[in-house]
C-alpha positions as CSV (number, residue, x, y, z in Angstrom):
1,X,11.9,25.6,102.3
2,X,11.3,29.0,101.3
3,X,13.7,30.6,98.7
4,X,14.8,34.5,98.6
5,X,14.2,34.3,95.0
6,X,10.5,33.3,96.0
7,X,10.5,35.5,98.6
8,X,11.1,38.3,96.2
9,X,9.0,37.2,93.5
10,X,5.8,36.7,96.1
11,X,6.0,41.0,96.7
12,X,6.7,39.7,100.6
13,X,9.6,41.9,100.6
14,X,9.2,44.5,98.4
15,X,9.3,47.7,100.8
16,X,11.4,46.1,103.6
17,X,13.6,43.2,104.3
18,X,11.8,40.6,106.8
19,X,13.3,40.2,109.9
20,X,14.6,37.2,110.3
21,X,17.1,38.0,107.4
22,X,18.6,41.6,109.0
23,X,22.2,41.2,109.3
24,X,23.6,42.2,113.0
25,X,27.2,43.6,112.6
26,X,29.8,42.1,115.2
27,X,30.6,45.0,116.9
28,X,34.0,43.4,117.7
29,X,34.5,43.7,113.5
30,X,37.8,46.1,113.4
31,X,37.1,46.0,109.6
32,X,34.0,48.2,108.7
33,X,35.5,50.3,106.1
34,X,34.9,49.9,102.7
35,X,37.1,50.9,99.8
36,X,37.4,50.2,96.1
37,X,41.1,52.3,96.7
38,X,42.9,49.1,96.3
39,X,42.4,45.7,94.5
40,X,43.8,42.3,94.5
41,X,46.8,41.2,92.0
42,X,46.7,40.1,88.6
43,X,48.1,36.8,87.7
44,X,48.8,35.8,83.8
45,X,48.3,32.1,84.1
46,X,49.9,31.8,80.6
47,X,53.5,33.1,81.4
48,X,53.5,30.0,83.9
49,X,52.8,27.9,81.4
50,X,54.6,28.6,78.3
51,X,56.3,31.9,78.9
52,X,60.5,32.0,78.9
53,X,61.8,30.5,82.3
54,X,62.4,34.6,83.3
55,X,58.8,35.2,82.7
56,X,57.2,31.7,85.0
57,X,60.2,32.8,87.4
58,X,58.8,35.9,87.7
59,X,54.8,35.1,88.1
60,X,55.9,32.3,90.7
61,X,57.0,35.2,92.8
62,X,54.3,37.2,92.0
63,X,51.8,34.4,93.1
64,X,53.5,34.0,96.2
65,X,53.4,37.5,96.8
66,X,50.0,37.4,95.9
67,X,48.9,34.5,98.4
68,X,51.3,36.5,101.7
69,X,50.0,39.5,101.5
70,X,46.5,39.0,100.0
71,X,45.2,35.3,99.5
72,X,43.5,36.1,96.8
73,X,44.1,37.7,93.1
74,X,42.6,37.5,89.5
75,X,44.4,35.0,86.8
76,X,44.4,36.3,83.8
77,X,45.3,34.5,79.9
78,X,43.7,31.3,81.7
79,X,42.7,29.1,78.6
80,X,38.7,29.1,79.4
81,X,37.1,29.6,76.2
82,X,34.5,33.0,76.7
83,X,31.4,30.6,75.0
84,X,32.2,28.0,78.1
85,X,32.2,30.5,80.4
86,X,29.1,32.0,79.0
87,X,27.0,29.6,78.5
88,X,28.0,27.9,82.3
89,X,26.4,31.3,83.6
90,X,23.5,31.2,81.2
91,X,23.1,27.3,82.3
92,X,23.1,28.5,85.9
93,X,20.8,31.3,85.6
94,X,18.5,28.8,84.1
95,X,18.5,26.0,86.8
96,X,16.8,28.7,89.1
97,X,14.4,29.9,86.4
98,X,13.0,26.4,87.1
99,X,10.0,25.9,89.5
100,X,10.5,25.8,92.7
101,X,8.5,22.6,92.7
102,X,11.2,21.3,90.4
103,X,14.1,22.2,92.2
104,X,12.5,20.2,95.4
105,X,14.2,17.0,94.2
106,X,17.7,18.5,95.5
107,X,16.3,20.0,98.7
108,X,16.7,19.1,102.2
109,X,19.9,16.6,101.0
110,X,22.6,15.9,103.6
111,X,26.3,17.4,103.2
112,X,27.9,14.9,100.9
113,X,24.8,14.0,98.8
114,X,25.5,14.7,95.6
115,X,23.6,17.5,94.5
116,X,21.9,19.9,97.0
117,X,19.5,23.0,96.4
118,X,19.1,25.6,99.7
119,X,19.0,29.1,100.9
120,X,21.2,31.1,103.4
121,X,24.1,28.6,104.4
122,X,22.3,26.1,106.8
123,X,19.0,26.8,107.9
124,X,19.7,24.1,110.6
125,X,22.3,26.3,112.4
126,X,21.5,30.1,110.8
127,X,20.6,32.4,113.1
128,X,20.3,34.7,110.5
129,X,19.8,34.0,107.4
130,X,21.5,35.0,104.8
131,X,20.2,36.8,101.0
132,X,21.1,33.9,99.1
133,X,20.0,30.8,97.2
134,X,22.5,27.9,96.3
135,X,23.3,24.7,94.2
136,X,26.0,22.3,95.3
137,X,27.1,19.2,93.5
138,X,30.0,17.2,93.7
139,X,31.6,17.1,90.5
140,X,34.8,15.0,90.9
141,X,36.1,12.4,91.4
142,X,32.5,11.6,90.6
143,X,30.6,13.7,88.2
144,X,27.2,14.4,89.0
145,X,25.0,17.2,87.6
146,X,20.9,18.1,87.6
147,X,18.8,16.0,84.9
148,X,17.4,20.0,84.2
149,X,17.6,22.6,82.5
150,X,18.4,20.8,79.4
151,X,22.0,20.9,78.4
152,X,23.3,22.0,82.0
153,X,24.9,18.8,82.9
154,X,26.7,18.8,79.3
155,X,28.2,22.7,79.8
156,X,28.7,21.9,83.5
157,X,31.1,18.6,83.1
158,X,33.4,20.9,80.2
159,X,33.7,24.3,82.9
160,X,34.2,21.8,85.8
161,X,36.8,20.3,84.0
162,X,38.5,23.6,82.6
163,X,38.5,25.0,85.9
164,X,40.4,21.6,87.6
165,X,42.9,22.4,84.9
166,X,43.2,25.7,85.9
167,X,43.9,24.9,89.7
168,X,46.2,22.0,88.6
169,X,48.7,24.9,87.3
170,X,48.0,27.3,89.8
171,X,48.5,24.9,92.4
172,X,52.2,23.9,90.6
173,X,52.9,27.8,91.3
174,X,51.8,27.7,94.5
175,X,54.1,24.6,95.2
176,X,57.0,26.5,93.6
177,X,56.5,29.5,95.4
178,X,56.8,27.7,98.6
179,X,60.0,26.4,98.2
180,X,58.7,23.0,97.2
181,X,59.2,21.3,93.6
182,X,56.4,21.6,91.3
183,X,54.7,18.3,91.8
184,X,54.7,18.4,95.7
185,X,51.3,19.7,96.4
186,X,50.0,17.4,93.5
187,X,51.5,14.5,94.9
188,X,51.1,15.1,98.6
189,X,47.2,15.7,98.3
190,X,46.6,12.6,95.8
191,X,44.9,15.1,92.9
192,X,46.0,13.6,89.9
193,X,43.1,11.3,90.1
194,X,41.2,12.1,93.8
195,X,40.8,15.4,94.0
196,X,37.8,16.7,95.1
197,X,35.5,19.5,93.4
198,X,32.7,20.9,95.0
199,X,30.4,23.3,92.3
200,X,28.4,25.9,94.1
201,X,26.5,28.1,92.3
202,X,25.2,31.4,94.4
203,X,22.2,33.2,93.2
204,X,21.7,36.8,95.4
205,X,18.4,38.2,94.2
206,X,18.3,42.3,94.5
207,X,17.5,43.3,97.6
208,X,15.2,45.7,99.0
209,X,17.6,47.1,101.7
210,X,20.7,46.2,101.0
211,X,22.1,47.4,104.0
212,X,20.5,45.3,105.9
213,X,20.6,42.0,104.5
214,X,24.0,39.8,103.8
215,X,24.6,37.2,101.3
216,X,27.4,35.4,103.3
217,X,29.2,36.8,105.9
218,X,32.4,37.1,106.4
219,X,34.4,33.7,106.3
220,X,37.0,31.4,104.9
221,X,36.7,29.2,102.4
222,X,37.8,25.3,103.1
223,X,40.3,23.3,100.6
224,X,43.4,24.6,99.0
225,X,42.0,27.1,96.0
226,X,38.8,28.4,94.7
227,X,37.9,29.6,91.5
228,X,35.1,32.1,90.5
229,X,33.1,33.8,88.2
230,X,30.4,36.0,87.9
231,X,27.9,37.5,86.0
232,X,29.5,40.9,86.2
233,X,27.9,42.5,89.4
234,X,29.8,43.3,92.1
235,X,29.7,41.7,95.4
236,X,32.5,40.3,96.8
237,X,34.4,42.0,99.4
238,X,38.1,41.0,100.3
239,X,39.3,41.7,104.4
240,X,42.5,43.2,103.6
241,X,44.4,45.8,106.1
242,X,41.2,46.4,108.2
243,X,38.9,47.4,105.6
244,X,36.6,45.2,103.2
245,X,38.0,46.3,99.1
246,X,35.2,45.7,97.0
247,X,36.7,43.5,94.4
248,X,35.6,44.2,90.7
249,X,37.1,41.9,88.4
250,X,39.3,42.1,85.3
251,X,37.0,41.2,81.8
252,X,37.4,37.6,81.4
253,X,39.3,36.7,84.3
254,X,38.8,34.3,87.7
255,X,39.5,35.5,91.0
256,X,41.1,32.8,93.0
257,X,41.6,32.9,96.7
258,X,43.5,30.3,98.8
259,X,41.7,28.2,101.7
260,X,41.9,26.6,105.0
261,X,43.7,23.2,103.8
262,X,46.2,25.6,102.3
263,X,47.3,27.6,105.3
264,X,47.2,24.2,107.3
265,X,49.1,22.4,103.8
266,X,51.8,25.7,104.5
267,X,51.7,26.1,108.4
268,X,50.6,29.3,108.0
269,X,53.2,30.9,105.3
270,X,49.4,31.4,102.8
271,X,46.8,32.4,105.1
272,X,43.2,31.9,104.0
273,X,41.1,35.3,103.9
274,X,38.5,36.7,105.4
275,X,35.3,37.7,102.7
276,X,31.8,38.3,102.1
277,X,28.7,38.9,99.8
278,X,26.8,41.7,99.5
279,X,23.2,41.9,97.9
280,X,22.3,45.1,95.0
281,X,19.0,46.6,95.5
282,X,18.7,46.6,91.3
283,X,19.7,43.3,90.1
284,X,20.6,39.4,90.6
285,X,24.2,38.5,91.0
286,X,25.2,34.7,90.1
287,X,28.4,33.3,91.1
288,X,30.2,30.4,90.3
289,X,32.5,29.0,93.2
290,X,34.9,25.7,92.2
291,X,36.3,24.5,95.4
292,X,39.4,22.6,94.7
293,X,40.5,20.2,97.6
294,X,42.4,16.9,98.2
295,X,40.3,13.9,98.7
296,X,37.4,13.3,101.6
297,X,39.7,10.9,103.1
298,X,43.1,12.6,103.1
299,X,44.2,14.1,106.1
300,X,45.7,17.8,105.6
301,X,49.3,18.7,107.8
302,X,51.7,21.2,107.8
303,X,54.4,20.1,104.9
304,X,57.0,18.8,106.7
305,X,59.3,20.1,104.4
306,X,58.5,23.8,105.3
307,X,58.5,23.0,109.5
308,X,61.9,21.3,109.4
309,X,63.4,23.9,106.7
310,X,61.9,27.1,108.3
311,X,62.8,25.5,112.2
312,X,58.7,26.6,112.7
313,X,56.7,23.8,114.6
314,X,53.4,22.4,113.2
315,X,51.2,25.1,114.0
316,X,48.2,23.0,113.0
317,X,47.0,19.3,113.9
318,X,45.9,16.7,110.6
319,X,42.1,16.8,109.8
320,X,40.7,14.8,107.2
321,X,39.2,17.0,105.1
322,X,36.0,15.2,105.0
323,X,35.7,15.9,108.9
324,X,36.5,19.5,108.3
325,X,34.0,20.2,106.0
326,X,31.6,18.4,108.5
327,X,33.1,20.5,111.4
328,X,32.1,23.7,109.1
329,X,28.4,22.6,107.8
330,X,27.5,21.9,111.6
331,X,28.2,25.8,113.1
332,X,26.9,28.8,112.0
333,X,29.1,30.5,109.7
334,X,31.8,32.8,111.5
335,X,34.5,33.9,110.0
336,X,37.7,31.7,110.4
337,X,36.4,29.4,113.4
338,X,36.7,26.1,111.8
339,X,40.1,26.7,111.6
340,X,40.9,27.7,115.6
341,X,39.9,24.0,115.9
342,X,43.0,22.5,114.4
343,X,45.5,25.2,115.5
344,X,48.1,23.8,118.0
């Protein structure tokens, strides 16, 4: 396997991007403009949980506002000391400092082996690939972490766990937003002591054309929530009202944006969003993506509580999520297509 970070640091690229990684626009995309006009809402995780009952009344609204008309938005006030976020990035950038003869031991690993190094999304289906290098590992219910960089397992079991926290209350907004009492989706799922966590650090080396080349293209992201952080580059881009709004986050905050399992989990009210990476031509963006989801065995429906209250029909068939995120690993990656498969 051949890296884009080694692909950069070898000189292979360094007038033009290699063909194999030029991105071909759909030309069915209705969204190709791009504006930083507009940006996603600001949620202040800490009025949820100990502001006045006016105050969480009030951000419960907002967050359901937030997941209708956006599926995403930044949480603010959210408890994660800076040092752990910090030193998390610091421990990241340092796993891909390593040698790429050191980072073989986590290459080439099937989809729920614990801890996988790659490029692009799946080289066995790309048929493009994609400006990007990756580390996945499963870090709940059963924590795993890389024996190196020294200390990275230590820093990556305290953010893992801050960031489950965070989710956990999100997730009891969510709930109330829906109508549904606070516990619902934590009971329903089985996360008090199941959930799963999937890690996935992104490193986008600068790119020679960046116009050219994608990190990932548009998609959807599977499970109910994801939570991420970056090293202060921008690159995400959020499909909102037929344009892509380049998101640049708020100083210490997350942006969190709601997945497949939850539109399925809300028949539709929350729809997942489509969004993408793009690559810089001047530096390397890292990203940290926790992907928050109920356990591989559960199998995801529309609450019943919301089709018999709302007189709606299931508008999407059970999965178990560990089939989904099979179903997804085993096409190329196209926008919301996983999710056509369990529409009714």
């Amino acid at each position: 396997m051949f890296s884009v970070k080694r692909l950069v640091e070898s000189g292979n690229c360094y007038q033009s991007v290699p063909l194999e990684y030029v991105f071909k626009t759909n030309p069915n995309d209705d969204c190709t403009n791009i504006t930083d006009a507009d940006t996603i809402p600001t949620i202040d995780i800490s009025l949820l949980t100990s502001g006045s009952p006016e105050q969480r009344s009030d951000v419960i609204q907002s967050i359901g506002k937030a997941c209708r008309e956006w599926g995403f938005f930044m949480v603010i006030n959210h408890g994660v000391a800076k040092a752990v976020r910090d030193e998390m990035l610091r421990a990241s950038e340092s796993f891909f400092k390593q040698t790429e003869e050191q980072m073989q031991e986590y290459a080439g690993k099937k989809l729920f082996d614990p801890i996988r190094w790659g490029t692009g999304f799946n080289r066995a289906v790309d048929t493009t690939f994609f400006w990007r290098d990756y580390l996945k590992v499963h870090v709940h219910p059963h924590f795993n972490a890389p024996q190196n960089p020294p200390g990275f397992s230590d820093i990556l079991q305290e953010y893992c766990k801050r960031s489950r926290e965070v989710a956990g209350e999100l997730l009891k907004g969510i709930s109330k937003s829906l109508g549904l009492e606070e516990s619902y989706i934590d009971k329903t799922m089985d996360l008090e002591t199941s959930s799963h966590q999937l890690l996935v650090v992104n490193l986008y080396p600068p790119c020679p054309q960046p116009e050219l080349a994608m990190g990932l293209p548009p998609h959807s992201d599977h499970g109910l929530l994801t939570i991420l952080m970056q090293n202060g580059l921008q690159g995400l881009q959020v499909h909102h009202n037929g344009s892509w709004v380049s998101i640049d986050p708020l100083p210490d905050s997350f942006v969190v944006n709601i997945g497949d399992h939850m539109e399925i989990l809300s028949n539709g009210k929350y729809k997942s969003v489509l969004h993408r990476a793009v690559v810089n031509g001047g530096a390397t963006r890292v990203s940290i993506a926790t992907a928050h989801g109920p356990p591989l065995q559960k199998v995801v429906v529309p609450a019943p509580e919301l089709v018999h209250r709302e007189n709606r029909p299931p508008a999407y068939r059970g999965i178990k999520y560990k089939e989904y995120l099979e179903l997804q690993q085993s096409s190329p990656l196209d926008g919301k297509s996983c999710l056509t498969h369990v529409r009714i």
